[in-house]
C-alpha positions in Angstrom: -165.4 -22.4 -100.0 -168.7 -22.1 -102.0 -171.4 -21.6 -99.9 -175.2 -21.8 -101.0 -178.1 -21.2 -98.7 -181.8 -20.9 -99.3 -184.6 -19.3 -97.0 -186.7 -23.2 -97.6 -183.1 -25.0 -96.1 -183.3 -22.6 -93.4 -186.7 -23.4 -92.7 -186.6 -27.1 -93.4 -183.6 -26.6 -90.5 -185.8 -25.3 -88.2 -188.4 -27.6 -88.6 -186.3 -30.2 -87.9 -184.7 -28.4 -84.9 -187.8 -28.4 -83.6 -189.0 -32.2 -84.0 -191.3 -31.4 -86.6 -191.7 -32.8 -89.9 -191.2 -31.2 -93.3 -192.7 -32.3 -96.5 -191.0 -29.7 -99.5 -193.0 -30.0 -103.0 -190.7 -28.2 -105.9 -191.9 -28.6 -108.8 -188.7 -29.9 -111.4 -186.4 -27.3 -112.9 -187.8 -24.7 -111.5 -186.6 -25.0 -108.3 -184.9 -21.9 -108.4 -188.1 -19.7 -109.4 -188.9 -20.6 -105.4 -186.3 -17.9 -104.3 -187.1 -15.0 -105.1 -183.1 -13.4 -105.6 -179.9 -14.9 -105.7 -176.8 -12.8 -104.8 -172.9 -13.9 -105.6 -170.5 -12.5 -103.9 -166.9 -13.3 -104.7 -163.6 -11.7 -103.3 -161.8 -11.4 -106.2 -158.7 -9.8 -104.6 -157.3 -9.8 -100.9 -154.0 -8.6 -99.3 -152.8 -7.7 -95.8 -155.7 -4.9 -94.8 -157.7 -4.2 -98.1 -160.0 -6.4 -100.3 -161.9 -5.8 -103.2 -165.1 -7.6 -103.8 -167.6 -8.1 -107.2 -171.7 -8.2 -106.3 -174.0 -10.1 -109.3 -177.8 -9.8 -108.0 -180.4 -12.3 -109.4 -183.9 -11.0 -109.3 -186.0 -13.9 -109.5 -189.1 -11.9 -109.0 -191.1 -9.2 -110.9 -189.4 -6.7 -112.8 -188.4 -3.2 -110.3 -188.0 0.0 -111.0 -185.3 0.4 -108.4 -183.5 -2.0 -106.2 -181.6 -2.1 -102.8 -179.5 -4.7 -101.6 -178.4 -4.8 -98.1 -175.7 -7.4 -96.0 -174.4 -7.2 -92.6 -170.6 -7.9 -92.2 -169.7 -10.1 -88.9 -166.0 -8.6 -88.9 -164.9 -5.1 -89.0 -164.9 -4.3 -92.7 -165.7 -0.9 -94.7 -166.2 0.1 -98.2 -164.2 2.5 -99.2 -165.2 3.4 -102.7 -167.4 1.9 -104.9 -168.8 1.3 -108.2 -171.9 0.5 -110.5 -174.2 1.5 -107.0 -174.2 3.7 -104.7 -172.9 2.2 -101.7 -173.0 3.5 -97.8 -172.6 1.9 -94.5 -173.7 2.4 -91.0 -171.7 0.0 -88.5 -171.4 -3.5 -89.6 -174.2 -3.0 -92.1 -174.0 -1.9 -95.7 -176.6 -1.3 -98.5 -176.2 -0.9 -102.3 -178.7 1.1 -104.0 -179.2 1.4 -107.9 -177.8 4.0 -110.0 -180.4 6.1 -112.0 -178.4 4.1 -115.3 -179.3 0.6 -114.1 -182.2 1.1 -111.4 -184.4 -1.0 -114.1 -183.8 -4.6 -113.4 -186.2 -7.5 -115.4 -187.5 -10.2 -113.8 -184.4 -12.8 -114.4 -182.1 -10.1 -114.8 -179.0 -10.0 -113.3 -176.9 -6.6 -111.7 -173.6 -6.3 -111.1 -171.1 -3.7 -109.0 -168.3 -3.9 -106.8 -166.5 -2.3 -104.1 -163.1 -1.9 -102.5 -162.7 -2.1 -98.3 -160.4 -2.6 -95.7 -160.5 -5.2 -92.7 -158.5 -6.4 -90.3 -157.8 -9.7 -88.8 -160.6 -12.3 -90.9 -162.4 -11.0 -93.7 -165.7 -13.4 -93.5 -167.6 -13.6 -96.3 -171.2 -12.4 -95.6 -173.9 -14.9 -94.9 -177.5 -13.1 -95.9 -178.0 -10.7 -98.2 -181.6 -9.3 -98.8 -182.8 -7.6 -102.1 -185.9 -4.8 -101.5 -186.4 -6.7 -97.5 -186.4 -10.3 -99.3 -184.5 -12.1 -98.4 -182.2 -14.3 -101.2 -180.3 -17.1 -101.9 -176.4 -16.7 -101.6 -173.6 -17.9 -103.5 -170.6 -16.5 -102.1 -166.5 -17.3 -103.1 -163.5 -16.7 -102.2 -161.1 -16.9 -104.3 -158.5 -17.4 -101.6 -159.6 -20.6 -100.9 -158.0 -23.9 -102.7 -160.9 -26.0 -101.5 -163.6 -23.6 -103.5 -164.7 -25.2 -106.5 -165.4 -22.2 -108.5 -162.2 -20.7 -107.7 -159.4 -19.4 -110.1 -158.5 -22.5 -113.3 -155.1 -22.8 -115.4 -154.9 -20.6 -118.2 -154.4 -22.4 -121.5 -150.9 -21.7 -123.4 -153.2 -20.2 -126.6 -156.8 -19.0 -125.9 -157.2 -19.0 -129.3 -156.6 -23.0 -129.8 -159.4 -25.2 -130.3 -161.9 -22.2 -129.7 -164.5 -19.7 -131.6 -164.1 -16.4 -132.1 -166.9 -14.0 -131.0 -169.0 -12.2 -133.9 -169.9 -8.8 -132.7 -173.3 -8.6 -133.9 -173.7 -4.6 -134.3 -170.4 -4.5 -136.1 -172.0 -8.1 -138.3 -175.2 -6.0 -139.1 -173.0 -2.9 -140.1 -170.8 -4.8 -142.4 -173.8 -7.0 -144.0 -175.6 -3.8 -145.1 -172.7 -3.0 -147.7 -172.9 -4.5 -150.7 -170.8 -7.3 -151.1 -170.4 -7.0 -147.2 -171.8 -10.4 -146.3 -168.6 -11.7 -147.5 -166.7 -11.0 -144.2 -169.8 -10.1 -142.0 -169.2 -13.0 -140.1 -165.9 -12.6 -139.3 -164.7 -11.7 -135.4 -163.4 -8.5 -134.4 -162.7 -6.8 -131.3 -165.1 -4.9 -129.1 -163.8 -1.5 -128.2 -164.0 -0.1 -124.4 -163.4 3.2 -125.3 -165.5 5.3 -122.8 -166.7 4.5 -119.6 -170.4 5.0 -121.2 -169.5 1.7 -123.4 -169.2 -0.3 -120.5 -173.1 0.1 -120.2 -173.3 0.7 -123.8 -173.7 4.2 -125.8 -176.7 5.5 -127.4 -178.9 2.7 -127.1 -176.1 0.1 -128.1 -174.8 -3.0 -126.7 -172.9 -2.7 -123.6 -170.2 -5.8 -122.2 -172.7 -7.3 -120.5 -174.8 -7.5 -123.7 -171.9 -8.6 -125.5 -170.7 -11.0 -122.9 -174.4 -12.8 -123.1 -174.5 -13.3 -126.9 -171.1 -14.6 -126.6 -172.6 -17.6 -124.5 -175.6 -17.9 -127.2 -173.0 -18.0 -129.8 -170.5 -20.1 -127.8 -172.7 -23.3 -127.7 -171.0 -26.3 -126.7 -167.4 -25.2 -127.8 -164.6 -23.0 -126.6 -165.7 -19.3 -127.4 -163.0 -16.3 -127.5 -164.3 -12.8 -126.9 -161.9 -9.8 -127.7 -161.7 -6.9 -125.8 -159.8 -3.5 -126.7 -159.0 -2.2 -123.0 -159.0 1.8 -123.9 -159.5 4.9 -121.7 -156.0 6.2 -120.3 -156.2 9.1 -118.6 -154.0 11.3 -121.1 -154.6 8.7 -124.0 -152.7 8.6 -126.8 -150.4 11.6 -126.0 -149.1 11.9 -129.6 -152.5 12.1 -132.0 -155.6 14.0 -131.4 -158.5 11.8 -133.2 -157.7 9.4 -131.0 -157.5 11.8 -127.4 -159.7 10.5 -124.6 -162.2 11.2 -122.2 -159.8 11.8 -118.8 -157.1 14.2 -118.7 -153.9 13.3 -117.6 -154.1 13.9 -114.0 -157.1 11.0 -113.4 -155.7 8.1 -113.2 -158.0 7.5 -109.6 -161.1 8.0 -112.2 -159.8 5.3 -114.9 -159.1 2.7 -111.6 -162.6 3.3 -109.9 -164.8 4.1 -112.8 -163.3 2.3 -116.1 -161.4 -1.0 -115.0 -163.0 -1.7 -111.7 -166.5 -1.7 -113.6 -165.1 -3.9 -116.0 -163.3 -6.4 -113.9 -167.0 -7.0 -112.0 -168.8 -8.0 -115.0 -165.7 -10.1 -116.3 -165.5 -11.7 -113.2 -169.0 -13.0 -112.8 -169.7 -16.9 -112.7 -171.6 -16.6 -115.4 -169.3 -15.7 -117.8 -166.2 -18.2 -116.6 -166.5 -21.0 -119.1 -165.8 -17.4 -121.8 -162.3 -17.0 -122.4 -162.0 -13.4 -122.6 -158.7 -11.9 -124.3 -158.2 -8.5 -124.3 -155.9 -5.7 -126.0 -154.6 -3.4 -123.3 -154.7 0.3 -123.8 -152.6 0.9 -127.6 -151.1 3.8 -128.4 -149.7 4.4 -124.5 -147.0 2.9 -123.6 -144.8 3.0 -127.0 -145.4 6.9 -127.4 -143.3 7.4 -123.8 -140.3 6.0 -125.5 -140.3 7.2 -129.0 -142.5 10.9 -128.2 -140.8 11.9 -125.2 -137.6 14.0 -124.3 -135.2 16.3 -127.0 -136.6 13.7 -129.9 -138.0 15.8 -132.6 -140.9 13.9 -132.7 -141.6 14.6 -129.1 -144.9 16.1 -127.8 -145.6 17.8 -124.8 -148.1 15.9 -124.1 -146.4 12.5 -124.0 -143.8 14.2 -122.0 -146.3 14.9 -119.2 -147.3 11.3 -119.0 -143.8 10.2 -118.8 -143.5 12.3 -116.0 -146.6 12.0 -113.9 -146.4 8.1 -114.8 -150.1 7.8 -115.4 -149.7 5.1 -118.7 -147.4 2.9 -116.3 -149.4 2.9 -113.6 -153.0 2.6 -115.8 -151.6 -0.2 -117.5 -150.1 -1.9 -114.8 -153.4 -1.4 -112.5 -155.5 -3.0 -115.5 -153.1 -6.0 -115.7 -153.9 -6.7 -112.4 -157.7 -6.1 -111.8 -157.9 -8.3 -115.2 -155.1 -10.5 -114.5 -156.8 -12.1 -111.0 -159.8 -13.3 -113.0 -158.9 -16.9 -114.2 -160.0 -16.7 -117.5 -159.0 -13.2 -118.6 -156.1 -13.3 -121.2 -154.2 -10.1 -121.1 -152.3 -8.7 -124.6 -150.4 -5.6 -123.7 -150.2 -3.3 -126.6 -146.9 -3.7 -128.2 -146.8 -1.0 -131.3 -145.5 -1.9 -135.1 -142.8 -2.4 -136.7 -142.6 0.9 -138.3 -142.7 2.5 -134.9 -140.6 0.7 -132.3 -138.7 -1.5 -134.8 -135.7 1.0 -135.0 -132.4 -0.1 -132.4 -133.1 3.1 -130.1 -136.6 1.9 -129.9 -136.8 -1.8 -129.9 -135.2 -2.5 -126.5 -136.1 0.1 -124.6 -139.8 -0.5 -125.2 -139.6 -4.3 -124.0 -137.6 -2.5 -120.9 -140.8 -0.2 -120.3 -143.4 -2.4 -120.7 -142.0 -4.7 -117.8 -142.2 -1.8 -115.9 -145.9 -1.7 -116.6 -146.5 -5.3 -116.0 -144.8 -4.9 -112.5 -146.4 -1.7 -111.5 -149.3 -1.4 -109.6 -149.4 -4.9 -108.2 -149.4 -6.2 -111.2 -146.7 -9.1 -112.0 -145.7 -10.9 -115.6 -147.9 -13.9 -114.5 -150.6 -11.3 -115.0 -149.6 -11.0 -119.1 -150.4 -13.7 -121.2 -149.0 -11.5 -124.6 -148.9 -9.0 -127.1 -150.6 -7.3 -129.7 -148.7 -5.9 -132.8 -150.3 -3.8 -135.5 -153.5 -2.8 -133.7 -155.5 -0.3 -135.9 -152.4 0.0 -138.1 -151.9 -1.2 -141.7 -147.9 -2.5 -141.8 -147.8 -5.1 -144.3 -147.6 -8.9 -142.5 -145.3 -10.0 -144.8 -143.0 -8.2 -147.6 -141.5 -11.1 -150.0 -140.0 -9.3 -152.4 -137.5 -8.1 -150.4 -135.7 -8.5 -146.8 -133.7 -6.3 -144.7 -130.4 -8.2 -145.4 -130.9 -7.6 -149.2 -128.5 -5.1 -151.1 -129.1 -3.3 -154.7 -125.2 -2.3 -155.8 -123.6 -2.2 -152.2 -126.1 -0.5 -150.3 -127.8 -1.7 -147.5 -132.7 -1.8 -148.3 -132.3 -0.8 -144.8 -130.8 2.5 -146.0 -133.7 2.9 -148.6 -136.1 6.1 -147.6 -138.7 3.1 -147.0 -136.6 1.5 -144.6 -135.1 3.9 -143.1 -132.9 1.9 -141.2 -135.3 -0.1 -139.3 -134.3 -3.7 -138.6 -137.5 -5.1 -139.4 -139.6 -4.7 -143.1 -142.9 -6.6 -141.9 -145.3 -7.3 -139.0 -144.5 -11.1 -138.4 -140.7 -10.9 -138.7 -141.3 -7.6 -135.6 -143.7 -9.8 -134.0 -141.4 -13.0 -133.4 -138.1 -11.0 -132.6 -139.9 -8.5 -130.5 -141.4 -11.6 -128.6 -137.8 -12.7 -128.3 -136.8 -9.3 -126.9 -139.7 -9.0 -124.4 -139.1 -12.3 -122.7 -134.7 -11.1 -122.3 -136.6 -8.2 -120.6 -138.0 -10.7 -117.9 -141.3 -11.8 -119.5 -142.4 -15.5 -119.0 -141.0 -17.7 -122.0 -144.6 -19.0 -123.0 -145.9 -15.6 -123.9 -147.6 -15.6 -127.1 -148.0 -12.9 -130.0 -151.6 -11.6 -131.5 -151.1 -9.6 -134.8 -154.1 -7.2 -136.1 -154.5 -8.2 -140.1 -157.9 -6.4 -140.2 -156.3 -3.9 -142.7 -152.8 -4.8 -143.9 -153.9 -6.9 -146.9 -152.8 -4.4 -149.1 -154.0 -6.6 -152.5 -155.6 -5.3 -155.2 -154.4 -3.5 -158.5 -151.3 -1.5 -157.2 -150.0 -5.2 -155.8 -146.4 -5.6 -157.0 -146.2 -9.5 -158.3 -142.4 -9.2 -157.9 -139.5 -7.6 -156.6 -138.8 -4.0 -157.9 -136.3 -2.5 -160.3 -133.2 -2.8 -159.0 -131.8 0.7 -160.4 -131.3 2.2 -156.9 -131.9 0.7 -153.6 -135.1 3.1 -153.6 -136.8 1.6 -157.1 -136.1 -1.5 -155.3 -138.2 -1.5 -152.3 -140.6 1.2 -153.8 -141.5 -1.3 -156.5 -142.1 -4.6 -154.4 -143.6 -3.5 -151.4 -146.9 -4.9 -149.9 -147.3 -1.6 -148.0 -148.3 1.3 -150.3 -148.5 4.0 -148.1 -147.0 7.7 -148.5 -144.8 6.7 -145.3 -144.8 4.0 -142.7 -145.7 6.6 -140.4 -149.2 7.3 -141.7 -151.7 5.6 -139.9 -155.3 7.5 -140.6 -157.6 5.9 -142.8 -154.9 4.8 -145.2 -156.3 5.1 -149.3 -155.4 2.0 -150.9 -155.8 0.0 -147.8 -157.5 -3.5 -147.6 -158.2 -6.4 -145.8 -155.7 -8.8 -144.5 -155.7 -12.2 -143.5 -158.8 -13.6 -141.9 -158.4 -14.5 -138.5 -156.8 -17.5 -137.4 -154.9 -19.4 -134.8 -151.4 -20.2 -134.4 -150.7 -19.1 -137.5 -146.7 -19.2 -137.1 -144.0 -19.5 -134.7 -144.3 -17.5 -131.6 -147.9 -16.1 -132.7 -151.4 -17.1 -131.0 -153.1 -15.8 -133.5 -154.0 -13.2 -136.4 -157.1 -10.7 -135.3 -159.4 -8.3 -136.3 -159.2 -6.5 -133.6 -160.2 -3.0 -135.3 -163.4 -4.1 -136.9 -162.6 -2.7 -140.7 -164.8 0.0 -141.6 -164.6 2.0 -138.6 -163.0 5.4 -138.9 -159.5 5.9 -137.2 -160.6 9.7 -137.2 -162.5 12.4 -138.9 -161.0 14.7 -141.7 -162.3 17.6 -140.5 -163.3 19.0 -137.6 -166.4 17.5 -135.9 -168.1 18.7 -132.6 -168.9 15.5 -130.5 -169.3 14.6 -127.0 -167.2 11.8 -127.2 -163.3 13.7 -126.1 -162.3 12.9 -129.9 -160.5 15.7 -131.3 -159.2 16.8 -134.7 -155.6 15.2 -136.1 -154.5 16.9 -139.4 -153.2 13.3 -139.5 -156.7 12.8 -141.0 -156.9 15.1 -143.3 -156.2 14.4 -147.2 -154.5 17.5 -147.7 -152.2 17.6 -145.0 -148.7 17.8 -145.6 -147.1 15.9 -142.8 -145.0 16.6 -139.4 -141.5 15.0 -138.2 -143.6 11.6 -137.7 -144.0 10.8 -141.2 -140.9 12.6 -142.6 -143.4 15.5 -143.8 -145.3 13.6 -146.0 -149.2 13.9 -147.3 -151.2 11.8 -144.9 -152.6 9.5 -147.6 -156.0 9.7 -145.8 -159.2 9.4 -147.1 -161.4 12.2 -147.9 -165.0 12.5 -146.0 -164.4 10.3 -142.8 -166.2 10.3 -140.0 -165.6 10.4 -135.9 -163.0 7.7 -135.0 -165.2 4.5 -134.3 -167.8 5.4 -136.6 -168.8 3.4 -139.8 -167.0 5.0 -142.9 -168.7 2.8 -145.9 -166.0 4.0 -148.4 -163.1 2.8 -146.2 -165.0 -0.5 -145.8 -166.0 -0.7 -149.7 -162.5 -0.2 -150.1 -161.0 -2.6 -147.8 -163.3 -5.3 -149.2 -161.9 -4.6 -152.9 -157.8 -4.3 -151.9 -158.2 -7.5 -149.8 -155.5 -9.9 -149.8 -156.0 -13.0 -149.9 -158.9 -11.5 -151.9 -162.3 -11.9 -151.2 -164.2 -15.4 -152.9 
């Protein structure tokens, strides 16, 4: 039940109590500049001895340097751990100091951390809660209740319907700067949640928060999407160094407490519920466990270390959940490409897997709303000059060196059977697929108009396909790359939508070795003179010379991408 008390009701109360007779001036709309802080508390999870609770602090008053908020608790909870504060307890009475990060806090600024505790018997929601020995106005909920107002919605069937798309504006400024850029500058693409730092905001940039609020500027009066990309595995992306992460494989504890905990506060204040916040859970995980793994030769032993310790299952299961309880959080579990889990060995197993995921770590399938195909990736949405059922004098495209006996030749067709796949695995029938076009355009020049020569199976496919890369498995900053189709929702069958999620013109890694802080390493993946591995058959990369850090602007990619788009640019 939503409960909101003021110190002036109390006192009007006792007045009253008393026989005495209360005459309260406030001035109108700025009733609340009277209180001096407003704290929300909500329990956004609760099961037989634990809970875990989210904390948003109003200050009202003049800007601090450093804050404290204290509560007493009537039952016998205890934090456990924490996050966003530092957070002790001595009996029944807890305080939450600042961090050195966010001890600054304006005057109408908000602050936000959370905590996990244990309890037993009632778990009362605390009734005072003062902020530097003021005390403040509360708005508490529990999300247990049916009768609170503010509790958990119903999802829509397709965030995307009927809604905006949020326009990152430091990725907008980055892409208007480029000549011709201000084509596409307004176009939405995903945030990425790569670092525990970027939940705050790195080097000076915009954090979620920050994002969260111009999303609500931008939003208006209408239905406003903003895209997340959900990205800090311990071990991540087991199989490719550019793309390696901050936490080794061993802390998964670390990723729950310090990545999604963090982020599932902020997503789950008040202020942001009329947002509906999709976002792309941790690529590049869960598919390298089935196809990296074991006596495969394309197995690493890295990705064999997380299949054992079970750190991607549990990391992805734990974020379904955290992000899964708050009602307007749409989950898309990363689901690969066609060109890597479209082969028969691959294909089923991978829907297997990723139920596992989605049932791990208290997560359930109610918890997944979709999938994301292509993310970061460049596979070709649709090839229509040839299919996989087509033959060039007996012989089967799908034994073409293209092919290479895959079932599938295209993004969509991968997207709509894989859907079909993952709800036989035990997925609920109304998920819904999101497909990253950002650079699979592949237009330009070198476009075949037609189908190819029909010589050998090879001349065939060679000289219609979309997709002009060296190999399907190449996937760093791809030459001859550009930009696919603009986002757009339910675009076909089974699909909720085609995203940007990788905002073009950031790198997918460097092309030569670059010291950074950021755990990115060096993947002769990126480099233009590499000669390949057993992932792409040996093959040069077909990378781009002179790239930066993965995430960083890389101008020629995004001059590039702009002039092979397709449908082209106006």
């Amino acid at each position: 039940m939503s409960r909101t008390r003021t110190a002036l009701l109390a006192a009007l109360a006792l007045i009253a109590a008393s026989g005495g007779t209360a005459v309260a001036v406030v001035p109108s709309d700025t009733s609340l500049a009277a209180v001096p802080c407003t704290v929300d508390y909500k329990v956004q999870d609760q099961w037989d001895t634990g809970f875990t609770a989210a904390v948003t602090v109003t200050n009202n008053s003049a800007a601090k340097s450093s804050w404290a908020v204290k509560w007493s608790y009537a039952g016998n909870q205890k934090v456990t751990s924490g996050w966003n504060a530092k957070i002790t307890q001595s009996g029944a009475a807890v305080t939450a100091a600042n961090e050195t990060y966010n001890a600054t806090l304006g005057a109408g600024g908000s602050v936000s951390f959370g905590f996990n505790g244990t309890y037993s018997g009632s778990n009362a929601v605390p009734t005072a809660f003062t902020l530097d020995g003021v005390t403040c106005n509360v708005d508490s909920t529990d999300p247990t209740d049916p009768t609170d107002p503010t509790g958990p919605g119903t999802k829509v069937d397709n965030p995307y319907s009927g809604a905006k798309v949020y326009v990152n504006p430091e990725w907008s400024a980055k892409a208007a700067a480029e000549p011709g850029g201000s084509r596409v500058s307004n176009q939405p693409t995903g945030v990425w949640l790569d670092r525990i730092a970027a939940i705050n905001g790195v080097s000076g940039g915009m954090g979620l928060r920050d994002h969260l609020d111009a999303a609500l500027q931008q939003k208006g009066g209408n239905e406003e999407v903003v895209q997340l990309v959900i990205y800090d595995l311990p071990g991540r992306d087991c199989a490719a160094l550019a793309s390696n992460g901050e936490l080794g494989p061993t802390e998964i504890d670390k990723y729950k407490s310090q990545f999604i905990d963090p982020i599932a506060a902020i997503l789950s204040d008040s202020k942001y519920s009329s947002l509906r916040i999709v976002t792309t859970i941790e690529i590049d995980s869960l598919p390298n466990l089935v196809t990296n793994t074991g006596s495969r030769a394309t197995a690493t032993p890295q990705c064999d270390t997380m299949l054992a310790n079970g750190n991607y299952v549990k990391g992805v299961g734990y974020a379904l959940a955290k992000l899964g309880a708050i009602p307007n959080v749409y989950n898309y579990i990363d689901a690969g490409h066609h060109g890597w889990l479209g082969w028969d060995d691959n294909f089923a197993p991978s829907a297997t897997l990723f139920h596992q995921a989605a049932t791990s770590e208290g997560a359930t399938v109610d918890d997944v709303q979709g999938f994301i195909t292509n993310t970061a990736n460049y596979s070709a949405l649709k090839e229509n000059n040839f299919t996989v059922n087509d033959t060039v004098g007996g012989t089967s495209v799908r034994q073409s060196k293209w092919v290479d006996w895959n079932r599938y030749v295209d993004e969509q067709s991968y997207a709509q059977a894989f859907r079909n796949q993952l709800v036989s695995a035990g997925f609920n029938s109304n998920i819904g697929m999101l497909i990253d076009t950002s650079r699979n355009g592949w237009g330009g020049t070198a476009r075949p108009t037609g189908p190819g020569a029909t010589t050998s199976v090879d001349t065939y496919v060679d000289g219609g396909r979309y997709d002009r890369r060296i190999h399907i498995g190449n996937w760093c900053n791809q030459s001859g790359a550009g930009l696919g189709e603009r986002p757009q929702a339910a675009p076909a069958a089974g699909i909720d939508a085609y995203v940007w999620m990788k905002p073009p013109g950031e790198s997918d890694g460097s092309s030569t070795a670059i010291a950074n802080d950021e755990g990115k390493g060096f993947d002769r993946m990126c480099d233009p003179t590499y000669t390949g591995n057993a992932r792409n058959g040996n093959n040069m990369s077909g990378a781009l010379p002179n790239a930066p850090l993965s995430g960083h602007w890389f101008s020629a990619q995004f001059q590039q991408l702009m002039q092979n788009a397709y449908p082209p640019l106006g």
